[in-house]
Residue, then its C-alpha position, 0 to 999 in steps of 0.5 A: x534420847x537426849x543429845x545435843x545437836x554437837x554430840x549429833x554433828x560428831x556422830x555424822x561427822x557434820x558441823x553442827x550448823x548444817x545439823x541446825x540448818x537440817x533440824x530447821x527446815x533451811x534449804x540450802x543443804x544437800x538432799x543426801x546430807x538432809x537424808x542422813x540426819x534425818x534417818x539418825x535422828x528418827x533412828x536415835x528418837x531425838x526429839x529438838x525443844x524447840x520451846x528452848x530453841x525459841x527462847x535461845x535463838x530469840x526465834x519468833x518463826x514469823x516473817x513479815x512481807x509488804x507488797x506494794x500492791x497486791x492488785x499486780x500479777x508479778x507481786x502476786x507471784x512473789x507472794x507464792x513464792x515466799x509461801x512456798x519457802x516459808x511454809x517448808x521452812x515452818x514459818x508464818x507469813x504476815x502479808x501487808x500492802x501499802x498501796x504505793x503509801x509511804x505513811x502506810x510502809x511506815x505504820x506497816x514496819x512499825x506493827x511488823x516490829x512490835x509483832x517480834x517479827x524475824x524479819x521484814x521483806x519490802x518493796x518499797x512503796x512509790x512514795x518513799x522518799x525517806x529510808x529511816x524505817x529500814x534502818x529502825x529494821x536493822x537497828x532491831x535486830x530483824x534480818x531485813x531484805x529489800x525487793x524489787x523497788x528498793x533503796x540502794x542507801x540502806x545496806x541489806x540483802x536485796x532481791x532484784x533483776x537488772x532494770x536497766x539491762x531489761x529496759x536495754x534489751x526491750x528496747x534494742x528488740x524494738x531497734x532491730x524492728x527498724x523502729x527509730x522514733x521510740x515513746x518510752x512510757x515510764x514509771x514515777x520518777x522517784x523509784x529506783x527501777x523505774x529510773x533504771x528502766x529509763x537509764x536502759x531505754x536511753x543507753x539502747x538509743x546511745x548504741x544504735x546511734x538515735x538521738x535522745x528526744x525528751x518529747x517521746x519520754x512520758x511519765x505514767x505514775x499510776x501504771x495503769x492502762x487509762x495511763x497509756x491510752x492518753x499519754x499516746x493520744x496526748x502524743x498523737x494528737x500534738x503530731x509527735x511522730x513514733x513507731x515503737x512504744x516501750x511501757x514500763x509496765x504491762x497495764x501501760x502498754x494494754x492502754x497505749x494499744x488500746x489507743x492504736x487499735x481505736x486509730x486503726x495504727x497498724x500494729x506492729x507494721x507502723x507501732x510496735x509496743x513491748x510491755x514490762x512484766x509479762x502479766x498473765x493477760x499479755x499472752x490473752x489481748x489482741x494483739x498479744x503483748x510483747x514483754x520483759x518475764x519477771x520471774x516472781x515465783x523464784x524472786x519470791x523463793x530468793x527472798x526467803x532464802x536469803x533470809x533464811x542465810x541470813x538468819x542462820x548467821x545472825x542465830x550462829x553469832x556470825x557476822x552477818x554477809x550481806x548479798x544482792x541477788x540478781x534474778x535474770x529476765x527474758x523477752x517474751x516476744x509476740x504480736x505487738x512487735 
């Protein structure tokens, strides 16, 4: 039968963007209202030309990610979770990584571009000074979502935690250990989370009333564990006193106790160590490492769905309402502290 998705939305008594939503495969709509469009229009044989809707809508049903590493358990996780949604949604993904290369983001942005994408997921690289190429995103057209490591310039959709609130409750778990000389291993010093994660570790020491010491701040650019073996060995050699070591990231805190096991420094009785990112292998060492949860599976499924939001209004005419999603975090607590 040949009706029109307004001739439909008049007979369920819906509006004709939550028929498109349904039609479409976008998420956000009720399984009972999903459940009723559905049975009529499989009742009424309505057959959507979605040759037509591809060329009315512009429509490419293709997606670019870029990850920063693919190396990396919680990008990783992100991954599934944005082909989780895509896949539903019928929607190809096109994955690329940067390697923490700015030169690369860049090139990468520009294929995505030529290839008609509808829109571009990034976490920007470690490198990224300049944002000009996520405006040449917005500038075309192509909804554009920020994750993670992102600039907070550019005016898009954005998919995050709150670093510096998981920074403060990292190192407030290490305070009430009785902890008081506290390393923070941090990331480079140009990303946003990792300026973040300092910001929360130092706002920590502020309420417990600790004054802030410079020497036990170390930057680890590579976040790797060869990073946290010597920057701690650095730092026990030149007789720098701590007893906690908050890491920025997992890999760093399984070099930084690495270290310690090798010195025979009890663990967590003279160091404790808190990771960040609570990679599958924190649970696995000895001892186990104590961490922030970033939930990269829901980051993932977010992403896609603010997309999803956002096309749909770019599609509809609509003014286009951008949103910052907020992903809550835990600690895991284990061996380490």
């Amino acid at each position: 039968m040949v009706m029109t998705l307004k001739q439909i939305s008049k007979a369920l008594g819906v509006s004709i963007t939550t028929v498109s939503k349904v039609l479409n495969n976008y998420p956000d709509v009720s399984d009972n209202t999903r459940q009723r469009i559905l049975d009529y229009v499989k009742e009424i044989g309505f057959t959507p030309n979605t040759v037509a809707a591809s060329l009315r809508t512009k429509e490419s049903k293709i997606v670019g990610l870029i990850l920063p590493n693919v190396n990396h358990y919680f990008f990783n996780n992100i991954l599934q979770g944005v082909l989780n949604s895509a896949e539903k949604a019928g929607y190809l993904v096109i994955v690329l990584t940067s390697n923490e290369s700015y030169d690369l983001e860049k090139k990468h942005v520009e294929h995505l571009l030529n290839q008609k994408v509808d829109g571009i997921f990034i976490s920007l690289s470690e490198e990224t000074y300049n944002t000009q190429h996520l405006g040449s995103i917005i500038d075309s057209n192509v909804v554009l979502i920020q994750y993670d490591k992102i600039s907070k310039l550019i005016n898009s959709s954005k998919v995050v935690i709150d670093d510096r609130e998981a920074a403060n409750l990292a190192t407030q778990h290490l305070v009430d250990r009785g902890k008081r000389r506290i390393v923070h291993l941090r990331g480079p010093l140009m990303p946003q989370v990792a300026i973040d994660r300092f910001l929360g570790y130092k706002s920590a020491l502020e309420v417990a009333g600790i004054p802030f010491d410079q020497s036990l701040v170390v930057t680890c650019p590579h976040g790797d564990d060869e990073e946290g073996f010597d920057q701690l060995k650095s730092l026990h050699e030149n007789n720098i006193f701590f007893d906690g070591v908050f890491a920025h990231a997992d890999l760093v805190a399984v070099g930084a106790l690495r270290y310690l096991k090798r010195k025979k420094i009890k663990i967590p009785q003279e160091v404790a160590v808190i990771g960040f990112s609570n990679w599958m292998l924190s649970e696995k060492i000895t001892p186990s490492l104590s961490s922030i949860d970033q939930p990269g599976i829901i980051m993932g499924e977010q992403i896609f769905e603010q997309f999803a939001r956002e096309r749909l209004q770019k599609v509809s005419g609509n003014t286009v309402q951008y949103q910052t999603k907020i992903i809550p975090t835990n600690l895991v607590v284990r061996e380490s502290s």
